[in-house]
C-alpha positions as CSV (number, residue, x, y, z in Angstrom):
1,X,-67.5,89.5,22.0
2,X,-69.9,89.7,19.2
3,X,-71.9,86.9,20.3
4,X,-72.3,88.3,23.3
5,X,-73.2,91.8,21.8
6,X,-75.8,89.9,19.3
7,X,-77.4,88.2,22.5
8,X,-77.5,91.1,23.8
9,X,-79.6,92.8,20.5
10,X,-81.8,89.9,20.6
11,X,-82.5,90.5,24.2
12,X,-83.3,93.2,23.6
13,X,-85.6,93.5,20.6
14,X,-87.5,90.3,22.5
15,X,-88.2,92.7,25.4
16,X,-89.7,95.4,23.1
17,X,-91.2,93.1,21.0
18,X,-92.9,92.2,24.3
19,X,-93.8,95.5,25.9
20,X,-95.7,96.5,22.4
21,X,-97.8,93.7,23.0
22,X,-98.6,94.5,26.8
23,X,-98.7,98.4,25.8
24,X,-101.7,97.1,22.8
25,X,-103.4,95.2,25.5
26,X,-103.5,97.4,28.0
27,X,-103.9,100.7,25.3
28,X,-107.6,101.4,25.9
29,X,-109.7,104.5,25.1
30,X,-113.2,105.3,26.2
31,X,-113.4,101.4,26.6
32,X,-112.4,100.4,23.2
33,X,-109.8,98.1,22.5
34,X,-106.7,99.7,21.4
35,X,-106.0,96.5,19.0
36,X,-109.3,96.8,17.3
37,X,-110.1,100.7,17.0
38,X,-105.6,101.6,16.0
39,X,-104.8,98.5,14.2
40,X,-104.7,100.5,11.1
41,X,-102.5,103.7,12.8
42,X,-99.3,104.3,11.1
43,X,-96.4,106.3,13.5
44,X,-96.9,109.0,12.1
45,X,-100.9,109.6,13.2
46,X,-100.1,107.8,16.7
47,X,-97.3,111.0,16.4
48,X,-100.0,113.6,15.4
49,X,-102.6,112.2,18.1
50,X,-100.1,112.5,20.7
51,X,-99.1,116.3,19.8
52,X,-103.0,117.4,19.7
53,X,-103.6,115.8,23.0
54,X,-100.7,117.9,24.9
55,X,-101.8,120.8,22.8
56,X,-105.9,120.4,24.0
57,X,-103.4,119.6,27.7
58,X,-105.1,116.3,27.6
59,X,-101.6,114.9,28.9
60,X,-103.0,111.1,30.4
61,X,-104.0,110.6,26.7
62,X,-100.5,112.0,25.4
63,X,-98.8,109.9,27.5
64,X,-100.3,106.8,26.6
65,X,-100.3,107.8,22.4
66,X,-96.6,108.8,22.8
67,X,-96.1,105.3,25.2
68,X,-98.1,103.2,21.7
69,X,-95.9,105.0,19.7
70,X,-92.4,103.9,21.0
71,X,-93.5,100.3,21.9
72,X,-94.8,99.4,18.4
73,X,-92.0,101.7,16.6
74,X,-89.0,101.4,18.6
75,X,-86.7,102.0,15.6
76,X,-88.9,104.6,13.7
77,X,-88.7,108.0,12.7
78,X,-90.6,109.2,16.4
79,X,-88.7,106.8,18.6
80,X,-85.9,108.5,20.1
81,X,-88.1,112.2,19.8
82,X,-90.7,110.6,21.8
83,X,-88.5,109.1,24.5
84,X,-87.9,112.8,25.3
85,X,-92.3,114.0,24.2
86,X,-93.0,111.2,26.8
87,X,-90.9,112.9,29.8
88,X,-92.3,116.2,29.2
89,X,-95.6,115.1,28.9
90,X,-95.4,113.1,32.6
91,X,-93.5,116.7,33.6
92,X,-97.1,118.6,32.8
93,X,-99.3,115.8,33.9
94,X,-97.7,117.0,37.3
95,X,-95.6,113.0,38.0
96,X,-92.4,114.3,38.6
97,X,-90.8,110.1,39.1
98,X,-92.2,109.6,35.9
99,X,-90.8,112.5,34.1
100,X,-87.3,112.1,35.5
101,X,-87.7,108.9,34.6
102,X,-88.2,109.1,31.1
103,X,-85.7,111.9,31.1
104,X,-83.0,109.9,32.6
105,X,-83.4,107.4,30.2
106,X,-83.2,109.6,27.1
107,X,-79.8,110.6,28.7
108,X,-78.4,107.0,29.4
109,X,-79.8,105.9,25.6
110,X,-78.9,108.9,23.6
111,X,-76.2,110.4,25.1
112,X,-75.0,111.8,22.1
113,X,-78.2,113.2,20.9
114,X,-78.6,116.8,20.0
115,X,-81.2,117.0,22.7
116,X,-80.1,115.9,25.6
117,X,-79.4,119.2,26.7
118,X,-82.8,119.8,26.9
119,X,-83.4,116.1,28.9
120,X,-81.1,117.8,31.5
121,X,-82.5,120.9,31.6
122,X,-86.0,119.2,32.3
123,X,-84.6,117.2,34.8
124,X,-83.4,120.8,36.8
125,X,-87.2,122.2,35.5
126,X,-88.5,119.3,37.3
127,X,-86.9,119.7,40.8
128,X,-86.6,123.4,40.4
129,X,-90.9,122.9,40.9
130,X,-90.6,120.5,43.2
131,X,-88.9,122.7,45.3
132,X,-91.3,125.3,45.7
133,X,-94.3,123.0,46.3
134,X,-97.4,123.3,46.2
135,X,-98.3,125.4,49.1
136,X,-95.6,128.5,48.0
137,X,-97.8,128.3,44.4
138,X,-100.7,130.0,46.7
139,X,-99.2,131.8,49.7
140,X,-95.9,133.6,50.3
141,X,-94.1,130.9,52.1
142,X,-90.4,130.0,52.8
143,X,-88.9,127.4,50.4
144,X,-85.6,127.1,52.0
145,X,-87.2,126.0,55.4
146,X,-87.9,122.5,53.6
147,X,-85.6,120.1,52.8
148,X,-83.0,120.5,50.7
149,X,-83.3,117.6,48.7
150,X,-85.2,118.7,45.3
151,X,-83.1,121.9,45.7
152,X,-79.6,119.7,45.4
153,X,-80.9,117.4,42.9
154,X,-82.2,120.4,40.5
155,X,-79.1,122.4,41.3
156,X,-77.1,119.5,39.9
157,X,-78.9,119.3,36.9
158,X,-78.6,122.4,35.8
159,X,-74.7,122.7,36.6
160,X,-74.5,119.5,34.6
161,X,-76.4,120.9,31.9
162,X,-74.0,124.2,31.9
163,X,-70.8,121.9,32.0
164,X,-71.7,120.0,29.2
165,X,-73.5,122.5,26.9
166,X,-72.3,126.0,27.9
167,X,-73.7,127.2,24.8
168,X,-77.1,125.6,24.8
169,X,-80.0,127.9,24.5
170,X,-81.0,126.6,28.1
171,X,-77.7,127.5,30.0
172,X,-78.3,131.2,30.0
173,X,-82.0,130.5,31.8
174,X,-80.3,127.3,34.1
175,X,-77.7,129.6,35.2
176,X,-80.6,132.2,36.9
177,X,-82.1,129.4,38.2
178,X,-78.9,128.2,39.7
179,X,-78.4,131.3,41.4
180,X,-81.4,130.7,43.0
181,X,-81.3,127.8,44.0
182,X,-77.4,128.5,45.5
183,X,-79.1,131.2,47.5
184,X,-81.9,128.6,49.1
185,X,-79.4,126.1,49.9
186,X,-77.3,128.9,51.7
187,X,-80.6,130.2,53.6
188,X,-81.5,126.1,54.1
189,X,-78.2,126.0,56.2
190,X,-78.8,129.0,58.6
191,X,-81.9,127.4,59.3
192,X,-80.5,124.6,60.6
193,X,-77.8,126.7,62.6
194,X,-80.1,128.1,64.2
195,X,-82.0,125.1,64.8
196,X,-78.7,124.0,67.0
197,X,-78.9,127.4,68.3
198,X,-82.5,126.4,69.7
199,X,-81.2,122.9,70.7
200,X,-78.1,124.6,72.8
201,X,-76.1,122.9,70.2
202,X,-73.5,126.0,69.9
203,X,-69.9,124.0,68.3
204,X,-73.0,122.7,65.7
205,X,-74.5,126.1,65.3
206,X,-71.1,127.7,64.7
207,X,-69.5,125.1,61.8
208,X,-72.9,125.4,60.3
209,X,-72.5,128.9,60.2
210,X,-68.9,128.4,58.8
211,X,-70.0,126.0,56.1
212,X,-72.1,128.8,55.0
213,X,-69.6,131.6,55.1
214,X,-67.2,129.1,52.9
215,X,-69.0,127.5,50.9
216,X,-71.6,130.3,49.9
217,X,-70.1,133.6,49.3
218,X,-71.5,136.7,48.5
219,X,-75.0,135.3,48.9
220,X,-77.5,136.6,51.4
221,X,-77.1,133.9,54.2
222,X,-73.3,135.3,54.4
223,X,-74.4,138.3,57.1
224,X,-77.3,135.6,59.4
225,X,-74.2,132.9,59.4
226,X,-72.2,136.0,60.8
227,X,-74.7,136.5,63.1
228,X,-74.9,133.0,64.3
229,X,-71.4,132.8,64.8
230,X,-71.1,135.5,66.9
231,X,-74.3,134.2,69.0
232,X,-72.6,130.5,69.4
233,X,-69.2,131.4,70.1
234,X,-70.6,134.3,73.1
235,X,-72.4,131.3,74.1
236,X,-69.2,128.9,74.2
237,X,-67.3,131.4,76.4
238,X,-65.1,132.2,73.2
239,X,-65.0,136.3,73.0
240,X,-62.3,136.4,70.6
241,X,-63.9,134.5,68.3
242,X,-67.4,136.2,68.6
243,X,-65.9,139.3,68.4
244,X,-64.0,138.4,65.2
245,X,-67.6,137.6,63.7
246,X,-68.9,141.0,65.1
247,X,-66.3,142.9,63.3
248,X,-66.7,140.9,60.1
249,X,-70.1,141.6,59.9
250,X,-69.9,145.6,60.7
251,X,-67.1,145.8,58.2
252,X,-69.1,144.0,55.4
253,X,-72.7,145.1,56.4
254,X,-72.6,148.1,58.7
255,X,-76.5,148.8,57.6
256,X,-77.5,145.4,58.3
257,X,-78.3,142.1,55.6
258,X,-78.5,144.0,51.9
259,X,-81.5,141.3,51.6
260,X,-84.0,141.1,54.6
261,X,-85.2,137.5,55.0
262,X,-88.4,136.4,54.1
263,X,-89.7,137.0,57.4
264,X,-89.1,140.4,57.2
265,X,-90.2,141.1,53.8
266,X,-93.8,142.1,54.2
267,X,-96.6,141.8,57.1
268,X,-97.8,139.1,55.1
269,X,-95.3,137.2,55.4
270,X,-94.8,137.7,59.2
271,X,-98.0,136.8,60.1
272,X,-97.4,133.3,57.9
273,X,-94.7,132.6,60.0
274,X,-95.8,133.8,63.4
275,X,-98.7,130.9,62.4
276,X,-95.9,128.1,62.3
277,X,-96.8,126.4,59.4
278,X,-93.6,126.2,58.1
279,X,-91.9,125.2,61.6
């Protein structure tokens, strides 16, 4: 066993030993050689580079001080600071694979660290943005029409941050978010209920509808899933059981949805959808 764990170690310092090399060739700067013009750079300055760059949000140059920096000093003072500098800095430099990336392994390395809190709350931050896209940044558009998949993947995150570090100072901000996002996912369902709706796809439409009404109480979607249900099951020839959603829905929301859907929310947002660009 401790052979093994010493091959390992010597694997391992080979294969940093190597990537400091590649990381000096490639390391170039207004067409300077990165060997010549930083041969004399201590951690400490390649540290100090890196922060003025992100702080002038010069984040290509950041990235590849900060990248320098942990190749050359894998065992110094930055190192494991900089595995997490690096991940943020890809997270501004708008490369969301890289970011989740570096965060992912901060987590897998340092585990332990008294910042990994923050590598999952980045993750979540990451996702969370994705989610919205870059369209929605601009006009008033519909984020739970599009895939779930960033939504899920962010959602996770944060509930994984929250589990593990209830009393982080980013829990309090990852459990709004969550919310959120819960109430996206629930809306992202109802559109595909209705989709099946559309496609004369009723039994589809109506355990859709279900998986909403269990699986996402008391969020907005609860009264449309209701609504769906009653649709599909009138549709199926079943009365009793549309008339069992009809009188769940006037018992729980005799004036109607407490939320109206984004359609419904202003005339600007009707006329974005009456154009289809979301369809």
């Amino acid at each position: 066993m401790r052979l093994f764990l010493q091959k390992t170690f010597l694997v391992f310092l080979l294969g940093m030993v190597l990537q400091a090399c590649e990381t000096i060739q490639n390391f170039k700067f207004e067409g300077t050689d990165a060997a010549n013009k930083y041969a004399d750079w201590d951690e400490k300055k390649f540290h100090d580079k890196a922060r003025a760059a992100m702080d002038s949000e010069n984040y290509t140059s950041a990235i590849k001080f900060y990248e320098t920096l942990e190749a050359l000093y894998p065992f110094g003072e930055y190192a494991t600071q900089t595995q997490l500098d690096v991940a943020y800095a890809h997270f501004k430099n708008e490369d969301p694979e890289s970011a989740i990336a570096a965060a992912d392994r901060f987590i897998k390395i340092h585990p332990r660290n008294p910042s990994v809190d923050y590598a999952y709350y980045l993750k979540g931050l990451i996702n969370f943005n994705r989610s919205i896209g870059f369209i929605q940044r601009f006009l008033p558009t519909d984020s739970s029409q599009r895939n779930s998949g960033n939504v899920e993947e962010s959602y996770d995150s944060f509930q994984e941050l929250t589990r593990r570090f209830p009393d982080s100072k980013y829990t309090p901000d990852a459990k709004q978010r969550m919310l959120s996002l819960r109430n996206n996912l629930a809306m992202y369902e109802i559109h595909v209920a209705r989709f099946y709706m559309k496609r004369k796809a009723y039994v589809a439409a109506a355990n859709r509808a279900g998986f909403v009404i269990k699986e996402f109480q008391r969020t907005p979607a609860v009264p449309y899933a209701l609504q769906v249900m009653q649709d599909a099951y009138t549709k199926l020839g079943l009365d009793d059981l549309a008339e069992d959603a009809a009188r769940v829905y006037q018992e729980n929301f005799p004036n109607g949805p407490p939320i109206p859907e984004h359609r419904e929310a202003s005339i600007v947002n009707q006329i974005w959808d009456y154009i289809g660009l979301e369809k």
